[in-house]
MMTF fields as JSON, N, C-alpha, C and O atoms, coordinates in Angstrom:
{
  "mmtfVersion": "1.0.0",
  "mmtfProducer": "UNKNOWN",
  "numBonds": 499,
  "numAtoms": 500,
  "numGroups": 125,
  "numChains": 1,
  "numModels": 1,
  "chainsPerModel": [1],
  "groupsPerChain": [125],
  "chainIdList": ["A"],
  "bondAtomList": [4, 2, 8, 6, 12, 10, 16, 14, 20, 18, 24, 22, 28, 26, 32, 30, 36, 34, 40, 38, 44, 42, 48, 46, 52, 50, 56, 54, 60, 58, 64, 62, 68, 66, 72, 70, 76, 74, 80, 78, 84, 82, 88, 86, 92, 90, 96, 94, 100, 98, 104, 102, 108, 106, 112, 110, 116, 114, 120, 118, 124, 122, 128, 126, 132, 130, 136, 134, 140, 138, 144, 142, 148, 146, 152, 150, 156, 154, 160, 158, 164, 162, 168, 166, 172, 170, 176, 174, 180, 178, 184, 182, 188, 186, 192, 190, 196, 194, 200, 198, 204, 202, 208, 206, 212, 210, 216, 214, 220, 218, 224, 222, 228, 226, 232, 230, 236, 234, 240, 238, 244, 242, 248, 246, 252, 250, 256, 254, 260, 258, 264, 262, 268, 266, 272, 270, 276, 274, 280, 278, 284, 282, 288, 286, 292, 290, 296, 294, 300, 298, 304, 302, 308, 306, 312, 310, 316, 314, 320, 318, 324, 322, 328, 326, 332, 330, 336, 334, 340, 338, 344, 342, 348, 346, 352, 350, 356, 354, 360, 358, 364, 362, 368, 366, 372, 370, 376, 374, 380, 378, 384, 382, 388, 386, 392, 390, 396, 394, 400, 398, 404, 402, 408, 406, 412, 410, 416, 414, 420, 418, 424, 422, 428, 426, 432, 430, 436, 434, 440, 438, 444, 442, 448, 446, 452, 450, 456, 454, 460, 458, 464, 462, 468, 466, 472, 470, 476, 474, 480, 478, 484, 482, 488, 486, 492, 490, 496, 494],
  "bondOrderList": [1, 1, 1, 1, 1, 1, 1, 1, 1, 1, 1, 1, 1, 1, 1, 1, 1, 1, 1, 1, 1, 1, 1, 1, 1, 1, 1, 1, 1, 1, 1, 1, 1, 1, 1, 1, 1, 1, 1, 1, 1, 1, 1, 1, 1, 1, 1, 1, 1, 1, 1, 1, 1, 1, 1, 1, 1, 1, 1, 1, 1, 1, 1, 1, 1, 1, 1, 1, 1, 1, 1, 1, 1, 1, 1, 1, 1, 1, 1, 1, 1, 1, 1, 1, 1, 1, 1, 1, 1, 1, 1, 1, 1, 1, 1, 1, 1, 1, 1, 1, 1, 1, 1, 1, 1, 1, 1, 1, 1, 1, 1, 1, 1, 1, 1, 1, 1, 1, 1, 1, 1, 1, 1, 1],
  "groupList": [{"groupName": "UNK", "atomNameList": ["N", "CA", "C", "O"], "elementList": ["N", "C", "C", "O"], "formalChargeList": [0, 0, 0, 0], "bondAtomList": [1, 0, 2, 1, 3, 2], "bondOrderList": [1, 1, 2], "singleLetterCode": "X", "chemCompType": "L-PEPTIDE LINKING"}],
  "groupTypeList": [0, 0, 0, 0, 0, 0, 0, 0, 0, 0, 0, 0, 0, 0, 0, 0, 0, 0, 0, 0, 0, 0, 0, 0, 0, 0, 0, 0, 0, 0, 0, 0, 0, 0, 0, 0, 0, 0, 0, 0, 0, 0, 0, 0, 0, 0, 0, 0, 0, 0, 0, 0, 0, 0, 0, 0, 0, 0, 0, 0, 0, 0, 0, 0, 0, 0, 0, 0, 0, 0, 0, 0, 0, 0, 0, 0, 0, 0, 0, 0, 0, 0, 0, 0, 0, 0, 0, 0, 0, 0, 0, 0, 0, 0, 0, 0, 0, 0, 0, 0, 0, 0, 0, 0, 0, 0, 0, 0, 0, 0, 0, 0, 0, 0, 0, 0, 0, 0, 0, 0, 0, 0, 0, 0, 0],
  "groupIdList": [1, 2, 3, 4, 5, 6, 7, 8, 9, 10, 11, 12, 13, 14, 15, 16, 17, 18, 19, 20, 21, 22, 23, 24, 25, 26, 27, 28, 29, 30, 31, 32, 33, 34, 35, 36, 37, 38, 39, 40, 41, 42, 43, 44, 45, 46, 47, 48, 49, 50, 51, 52, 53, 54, 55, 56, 57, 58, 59, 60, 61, 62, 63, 64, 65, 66, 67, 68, 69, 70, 71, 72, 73, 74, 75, 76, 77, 78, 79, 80, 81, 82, 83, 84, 85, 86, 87, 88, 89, 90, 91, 92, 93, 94, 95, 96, 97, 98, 99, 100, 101, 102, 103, 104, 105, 106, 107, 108, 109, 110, 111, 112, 113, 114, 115, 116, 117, 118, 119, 120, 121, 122, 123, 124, 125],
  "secStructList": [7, 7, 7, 7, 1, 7, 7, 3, 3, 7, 7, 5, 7, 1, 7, 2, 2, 2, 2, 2, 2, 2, 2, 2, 2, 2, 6, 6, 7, 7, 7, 7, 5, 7, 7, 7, 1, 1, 6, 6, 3, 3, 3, 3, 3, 7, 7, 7, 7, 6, 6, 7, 1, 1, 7, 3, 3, 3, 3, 3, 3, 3, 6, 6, 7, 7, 1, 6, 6, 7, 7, 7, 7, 7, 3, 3, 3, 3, 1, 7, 2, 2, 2, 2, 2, 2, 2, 2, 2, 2, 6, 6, 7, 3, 3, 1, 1, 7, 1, 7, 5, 7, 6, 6, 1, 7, 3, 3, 3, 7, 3, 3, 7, 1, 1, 1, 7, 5, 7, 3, 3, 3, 3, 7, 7],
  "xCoordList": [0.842, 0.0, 0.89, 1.6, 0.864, 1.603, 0.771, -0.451, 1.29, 0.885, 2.197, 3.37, 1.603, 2.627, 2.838, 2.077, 4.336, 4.829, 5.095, 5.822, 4.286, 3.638, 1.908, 1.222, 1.473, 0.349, -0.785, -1.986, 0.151, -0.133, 0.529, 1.632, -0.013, 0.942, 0.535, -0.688, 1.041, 0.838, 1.515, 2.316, 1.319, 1.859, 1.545, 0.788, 2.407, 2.659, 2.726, 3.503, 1.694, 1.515, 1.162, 0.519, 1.598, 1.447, -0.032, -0.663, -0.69, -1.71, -2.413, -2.185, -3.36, -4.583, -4.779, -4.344, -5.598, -6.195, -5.24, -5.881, -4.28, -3.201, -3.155, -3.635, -2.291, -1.982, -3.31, -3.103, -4.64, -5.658, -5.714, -6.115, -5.48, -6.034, -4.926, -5.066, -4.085, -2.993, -2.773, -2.304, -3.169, -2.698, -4.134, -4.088, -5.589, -7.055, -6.52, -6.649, -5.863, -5.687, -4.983, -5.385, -3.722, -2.83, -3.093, -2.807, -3.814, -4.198, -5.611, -6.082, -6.743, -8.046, -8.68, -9.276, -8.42, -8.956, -9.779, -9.459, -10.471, -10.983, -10.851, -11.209, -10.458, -9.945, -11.223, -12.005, -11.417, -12.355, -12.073, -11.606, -12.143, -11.903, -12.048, -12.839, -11.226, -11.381, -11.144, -10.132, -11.954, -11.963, -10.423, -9.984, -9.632, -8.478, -8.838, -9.949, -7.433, -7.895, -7.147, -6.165, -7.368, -6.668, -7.061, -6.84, -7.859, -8.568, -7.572, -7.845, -6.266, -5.306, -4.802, -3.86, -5.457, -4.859, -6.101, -6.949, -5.75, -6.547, -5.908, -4.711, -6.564, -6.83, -7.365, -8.589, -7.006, -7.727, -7.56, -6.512, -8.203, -7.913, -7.676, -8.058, -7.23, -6.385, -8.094, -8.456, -8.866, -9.445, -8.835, -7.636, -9.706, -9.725, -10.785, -11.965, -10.052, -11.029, -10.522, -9.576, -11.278, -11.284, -11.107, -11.932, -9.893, -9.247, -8.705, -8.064, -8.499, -7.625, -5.934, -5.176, -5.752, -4.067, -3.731, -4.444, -2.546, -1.914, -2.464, -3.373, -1.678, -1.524, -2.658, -2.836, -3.322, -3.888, -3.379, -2.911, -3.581, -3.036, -3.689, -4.834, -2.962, -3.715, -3.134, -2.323, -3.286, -2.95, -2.962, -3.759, -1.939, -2.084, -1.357, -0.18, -2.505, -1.789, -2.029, -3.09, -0.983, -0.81, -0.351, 0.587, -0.784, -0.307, 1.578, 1.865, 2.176, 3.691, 4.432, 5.547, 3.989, 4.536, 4.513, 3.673, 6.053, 6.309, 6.514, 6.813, 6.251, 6.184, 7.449, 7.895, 7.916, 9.977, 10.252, 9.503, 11.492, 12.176, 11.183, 11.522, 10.34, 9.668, 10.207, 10.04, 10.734, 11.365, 10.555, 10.704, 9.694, 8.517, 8.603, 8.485, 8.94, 8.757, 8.372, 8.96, 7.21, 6.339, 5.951, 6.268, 5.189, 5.362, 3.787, 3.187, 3.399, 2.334, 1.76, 1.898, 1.116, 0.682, -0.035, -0.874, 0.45, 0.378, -0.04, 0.557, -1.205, -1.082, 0.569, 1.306, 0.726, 1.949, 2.342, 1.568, 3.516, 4.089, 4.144, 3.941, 4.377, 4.722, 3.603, 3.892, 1.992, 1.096, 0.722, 0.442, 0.874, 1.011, 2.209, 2.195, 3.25, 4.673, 4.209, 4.621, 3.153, 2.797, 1.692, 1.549, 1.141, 0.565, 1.543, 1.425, 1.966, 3.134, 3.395, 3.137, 3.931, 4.336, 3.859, 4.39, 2.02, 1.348, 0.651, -0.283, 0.686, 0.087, 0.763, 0.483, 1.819, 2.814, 3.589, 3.975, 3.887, 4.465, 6.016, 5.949, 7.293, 8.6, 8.728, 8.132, 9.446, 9.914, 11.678, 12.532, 12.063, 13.346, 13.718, 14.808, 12.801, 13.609, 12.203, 11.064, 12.588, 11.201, 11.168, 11.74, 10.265, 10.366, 11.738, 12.603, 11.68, 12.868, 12.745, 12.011, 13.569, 13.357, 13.867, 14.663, 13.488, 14.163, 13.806, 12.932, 14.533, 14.828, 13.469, 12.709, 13.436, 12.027, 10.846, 9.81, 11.154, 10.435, 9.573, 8.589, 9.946, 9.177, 9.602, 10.543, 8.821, 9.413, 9.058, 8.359, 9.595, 9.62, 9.645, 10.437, 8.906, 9.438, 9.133, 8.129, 10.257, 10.344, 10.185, 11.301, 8.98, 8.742, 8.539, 8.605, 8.319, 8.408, 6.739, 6.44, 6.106, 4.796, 4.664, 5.702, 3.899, 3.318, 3.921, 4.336, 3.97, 4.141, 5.781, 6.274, 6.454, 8.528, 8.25, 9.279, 7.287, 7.699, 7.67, 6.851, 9.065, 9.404, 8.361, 7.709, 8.167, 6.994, 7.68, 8.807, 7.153, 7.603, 6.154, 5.122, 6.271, 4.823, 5.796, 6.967, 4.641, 5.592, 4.572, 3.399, 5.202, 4.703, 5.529, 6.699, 4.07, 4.904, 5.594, 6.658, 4.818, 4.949, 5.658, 5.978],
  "yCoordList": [-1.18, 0.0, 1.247, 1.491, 2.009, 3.624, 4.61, 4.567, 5.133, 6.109, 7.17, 6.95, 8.334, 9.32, 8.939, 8.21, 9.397, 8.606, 8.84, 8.249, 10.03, 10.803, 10.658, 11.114, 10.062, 9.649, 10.453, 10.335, 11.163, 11.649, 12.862, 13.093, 13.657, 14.644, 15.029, 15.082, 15.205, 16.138, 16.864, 16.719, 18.085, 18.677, 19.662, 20.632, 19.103, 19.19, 20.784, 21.569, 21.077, 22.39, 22.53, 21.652, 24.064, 24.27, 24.935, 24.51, 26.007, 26.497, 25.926, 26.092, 25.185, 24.764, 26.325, 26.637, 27.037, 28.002, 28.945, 29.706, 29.17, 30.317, 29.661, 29.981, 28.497, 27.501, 27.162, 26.881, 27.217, 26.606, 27.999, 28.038, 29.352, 30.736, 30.819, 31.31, 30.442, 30.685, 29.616, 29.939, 28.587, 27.595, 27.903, 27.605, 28.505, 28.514, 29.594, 29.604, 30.546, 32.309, 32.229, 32.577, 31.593, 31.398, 30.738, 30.977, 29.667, 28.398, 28.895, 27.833, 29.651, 30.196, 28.577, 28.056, 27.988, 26.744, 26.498, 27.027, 25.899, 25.471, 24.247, 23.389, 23.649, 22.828, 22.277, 23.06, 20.627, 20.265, 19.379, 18.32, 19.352, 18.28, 17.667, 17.612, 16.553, 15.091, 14.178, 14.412, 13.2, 12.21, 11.633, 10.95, 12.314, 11.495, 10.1, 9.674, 9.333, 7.894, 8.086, 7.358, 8.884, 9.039, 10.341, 11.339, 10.318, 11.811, 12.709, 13.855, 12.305, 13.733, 14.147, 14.939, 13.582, 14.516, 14.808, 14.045, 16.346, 17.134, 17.258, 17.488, 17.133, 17.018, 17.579, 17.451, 18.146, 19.265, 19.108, 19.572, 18.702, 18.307, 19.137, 20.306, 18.784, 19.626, 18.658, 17.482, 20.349, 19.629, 18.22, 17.962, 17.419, 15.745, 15.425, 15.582, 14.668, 14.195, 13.142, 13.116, 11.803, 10.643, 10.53, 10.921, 9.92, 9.276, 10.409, 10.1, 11.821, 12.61, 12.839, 12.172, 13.581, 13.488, 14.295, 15.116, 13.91, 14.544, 13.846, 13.02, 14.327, 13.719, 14.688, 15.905, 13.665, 14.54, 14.212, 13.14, 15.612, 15.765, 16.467, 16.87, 16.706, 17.675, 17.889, 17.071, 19.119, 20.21, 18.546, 17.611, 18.69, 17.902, 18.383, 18.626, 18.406, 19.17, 17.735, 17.121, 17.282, 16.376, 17.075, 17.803, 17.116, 17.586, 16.893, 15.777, 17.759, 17.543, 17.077, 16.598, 17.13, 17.219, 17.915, 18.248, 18.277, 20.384, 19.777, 18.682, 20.826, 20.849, 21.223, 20.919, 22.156, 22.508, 21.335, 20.44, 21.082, 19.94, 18.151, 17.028, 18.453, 17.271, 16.76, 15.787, 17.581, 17.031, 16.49, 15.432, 17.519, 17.185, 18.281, 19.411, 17.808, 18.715, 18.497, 17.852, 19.133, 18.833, 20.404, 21.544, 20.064, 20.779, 21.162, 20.166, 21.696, 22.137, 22.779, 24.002, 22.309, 22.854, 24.302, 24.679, 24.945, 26.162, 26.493, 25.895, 27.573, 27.915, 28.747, 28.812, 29.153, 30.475, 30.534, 31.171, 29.931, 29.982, 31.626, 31.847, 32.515, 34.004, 34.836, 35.643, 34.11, 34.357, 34.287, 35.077, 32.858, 32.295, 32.497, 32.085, 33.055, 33.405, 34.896, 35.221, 35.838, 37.087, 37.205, 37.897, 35.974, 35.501, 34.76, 35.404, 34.156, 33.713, 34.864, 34.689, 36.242, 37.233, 37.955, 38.629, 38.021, 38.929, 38.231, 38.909, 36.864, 35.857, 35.538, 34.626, 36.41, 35.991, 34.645, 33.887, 34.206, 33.503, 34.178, 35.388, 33.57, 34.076, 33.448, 32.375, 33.872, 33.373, 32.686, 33.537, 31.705, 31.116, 31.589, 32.032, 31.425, 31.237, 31.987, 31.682, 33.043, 33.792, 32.634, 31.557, 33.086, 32.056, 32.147, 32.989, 30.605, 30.558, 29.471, 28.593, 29.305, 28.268, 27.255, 27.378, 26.23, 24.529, 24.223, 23.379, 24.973, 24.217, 23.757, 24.593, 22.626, 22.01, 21.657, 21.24, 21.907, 21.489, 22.787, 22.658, 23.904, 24.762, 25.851, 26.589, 25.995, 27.153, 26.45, 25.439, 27.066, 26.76, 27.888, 28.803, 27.97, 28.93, 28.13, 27.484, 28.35, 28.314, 28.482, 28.666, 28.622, 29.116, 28.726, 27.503, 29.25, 28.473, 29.234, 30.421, 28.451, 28.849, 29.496, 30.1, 29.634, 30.172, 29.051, 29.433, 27.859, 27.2, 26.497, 25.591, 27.356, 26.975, 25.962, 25.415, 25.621, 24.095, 24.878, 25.613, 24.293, 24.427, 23.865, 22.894, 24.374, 24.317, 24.316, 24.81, 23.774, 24.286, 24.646, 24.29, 25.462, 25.637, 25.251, 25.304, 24.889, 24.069, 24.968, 25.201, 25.36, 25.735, 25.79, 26.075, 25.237, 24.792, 26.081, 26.105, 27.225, 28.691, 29.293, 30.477],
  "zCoordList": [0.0, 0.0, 0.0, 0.975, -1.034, -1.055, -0.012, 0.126, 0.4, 1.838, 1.923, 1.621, 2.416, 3.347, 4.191, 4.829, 4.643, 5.672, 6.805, 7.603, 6.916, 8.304, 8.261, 7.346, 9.23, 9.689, 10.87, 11.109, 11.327, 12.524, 12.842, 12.346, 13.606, 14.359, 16.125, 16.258, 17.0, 18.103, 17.768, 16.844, 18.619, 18.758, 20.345, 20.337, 21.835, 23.009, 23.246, 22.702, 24.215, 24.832, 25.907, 26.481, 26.667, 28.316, 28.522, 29.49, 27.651, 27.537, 26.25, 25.052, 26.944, 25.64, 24.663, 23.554, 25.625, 24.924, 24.342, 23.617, 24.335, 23.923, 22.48, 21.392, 22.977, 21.379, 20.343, 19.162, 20.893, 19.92, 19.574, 18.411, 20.074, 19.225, 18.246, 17.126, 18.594, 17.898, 16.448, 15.356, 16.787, 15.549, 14.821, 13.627, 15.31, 14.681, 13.71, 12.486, 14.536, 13.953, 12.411, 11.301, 12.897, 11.698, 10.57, 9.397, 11.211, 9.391, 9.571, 9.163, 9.853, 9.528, 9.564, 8.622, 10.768, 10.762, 12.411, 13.476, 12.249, 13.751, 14.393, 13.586, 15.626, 16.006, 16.815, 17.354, 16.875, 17.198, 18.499, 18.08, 19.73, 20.548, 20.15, 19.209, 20.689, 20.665, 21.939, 22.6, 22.324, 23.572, 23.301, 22.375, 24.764, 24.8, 25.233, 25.548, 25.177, 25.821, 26.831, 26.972, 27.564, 29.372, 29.734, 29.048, 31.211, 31.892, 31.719, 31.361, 31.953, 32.37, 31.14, 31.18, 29.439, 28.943, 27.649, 27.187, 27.304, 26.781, 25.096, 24.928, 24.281, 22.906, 21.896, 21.941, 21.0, 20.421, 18.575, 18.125, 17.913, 16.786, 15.461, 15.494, 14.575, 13.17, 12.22, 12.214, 11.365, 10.575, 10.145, 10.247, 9.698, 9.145, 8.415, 8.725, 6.78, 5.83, 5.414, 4.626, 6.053, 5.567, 4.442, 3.615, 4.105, 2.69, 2.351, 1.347, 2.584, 1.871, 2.116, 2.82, 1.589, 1.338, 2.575, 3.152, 2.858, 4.034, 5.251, 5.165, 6.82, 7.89, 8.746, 8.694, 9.528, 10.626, 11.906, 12.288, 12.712, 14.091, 14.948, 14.743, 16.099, 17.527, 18.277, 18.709, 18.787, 20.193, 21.364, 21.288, 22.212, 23.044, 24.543, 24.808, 25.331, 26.686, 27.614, 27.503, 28.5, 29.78, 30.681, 30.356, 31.998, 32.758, 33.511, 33.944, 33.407, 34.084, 32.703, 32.911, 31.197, 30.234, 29.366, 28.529, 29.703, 28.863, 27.173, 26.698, 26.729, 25.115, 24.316, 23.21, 25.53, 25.077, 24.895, 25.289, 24.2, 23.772, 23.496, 23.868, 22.969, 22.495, 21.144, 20.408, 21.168, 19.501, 18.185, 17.575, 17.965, 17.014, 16.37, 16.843, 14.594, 13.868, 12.644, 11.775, 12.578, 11.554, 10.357, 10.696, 8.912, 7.863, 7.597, 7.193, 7.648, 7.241, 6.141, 6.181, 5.102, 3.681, 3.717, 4.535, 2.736, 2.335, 0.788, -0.107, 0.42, -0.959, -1.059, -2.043, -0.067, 0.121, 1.572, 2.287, 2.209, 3.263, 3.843, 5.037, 3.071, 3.068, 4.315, 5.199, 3.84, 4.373, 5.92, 6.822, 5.731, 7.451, 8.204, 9.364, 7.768, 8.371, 9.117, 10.23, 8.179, 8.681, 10.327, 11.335, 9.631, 10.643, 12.141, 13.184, 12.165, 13.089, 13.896, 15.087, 13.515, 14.081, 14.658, 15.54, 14.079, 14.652, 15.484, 15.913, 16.039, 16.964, 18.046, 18.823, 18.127, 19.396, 18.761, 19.651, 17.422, 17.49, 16.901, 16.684, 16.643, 15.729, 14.621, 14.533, 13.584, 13.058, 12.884, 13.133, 12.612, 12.636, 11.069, 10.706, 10.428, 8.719, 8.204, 8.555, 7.283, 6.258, 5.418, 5.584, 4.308, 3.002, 2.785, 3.025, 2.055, 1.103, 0.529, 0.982, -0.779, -1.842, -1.226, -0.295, -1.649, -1.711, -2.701, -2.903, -3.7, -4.974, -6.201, -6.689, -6.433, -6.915, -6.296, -6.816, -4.891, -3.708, -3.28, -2.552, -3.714, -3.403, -2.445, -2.736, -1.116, -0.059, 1.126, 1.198, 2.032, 3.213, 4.337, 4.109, 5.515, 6.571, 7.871, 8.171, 8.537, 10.106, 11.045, 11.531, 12.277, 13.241, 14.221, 14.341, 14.98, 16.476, 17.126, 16.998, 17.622, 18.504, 19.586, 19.856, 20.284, 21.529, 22.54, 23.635, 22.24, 23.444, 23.279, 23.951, 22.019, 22.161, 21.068, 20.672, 20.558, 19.6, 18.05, 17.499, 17.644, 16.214, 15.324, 15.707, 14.231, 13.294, 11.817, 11.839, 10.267, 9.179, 8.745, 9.315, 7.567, 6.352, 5.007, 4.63, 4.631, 2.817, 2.006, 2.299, 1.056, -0.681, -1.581, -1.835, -2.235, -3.843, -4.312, -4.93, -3.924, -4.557, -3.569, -3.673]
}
């Protein structure tokens, strides 16, 4: 079976609500709970469409597990990285890297969130 070879994402945070305004604000998306499978931890989901392309994921807060150094870094689709990078800045988030080419691959930018975790956006353009 051919598949992407990312399936999934968390992505580990200290404030639910800071990070869900922040990741809703930037991708103009809304995040839907979801029933963790354990009381102590809280879940917050990345739109999802059965059988479509790309990985789905979610905001994930546990209590006594920090989101610094989780070592998760994931890419997120873009018509135009340029866009959501403007966004990043004006959301309390930084940027690491503006756009920039990779070649045949398109663009890329770098940022880091509200809650310290490194982030990419991909475009073709």
């Amino acid at each position: 079976m051919e598949r992407n070879s990312v399936a999934w994402f968390e992505i580990y945070v200290k404030d639910m609500e800071r990070a869900r305004k922040f990741y809703e604000t930037v991708f103009d998306v809304t995040l839907e709970e979801l029933e963790a499978p354990f009381p102590e931890i809280e879940m917050w989901c990345f739109p999802m469409f059965e059988d479509g392309p790309g990985a789905a994921g979610a905001l994930v807060k546990k209590e006594g597990l920090s989101s610094e150094g989780m070592g998760v870094l994931i890419y997120f689709s873009s018509q135009d990285c340029a866009i959501e990078a403007v966004r990043v800045v004006e959301h309390g988030g930084r940027l690491i890297q503006d756009k920039m080419a990779i070649g045949i691959y398109g663009h890329i930018v770098m940022a880091i969130d509200t809650e310290g975790n490194m982030f990419g956006i991909h475009s073709r353009h």
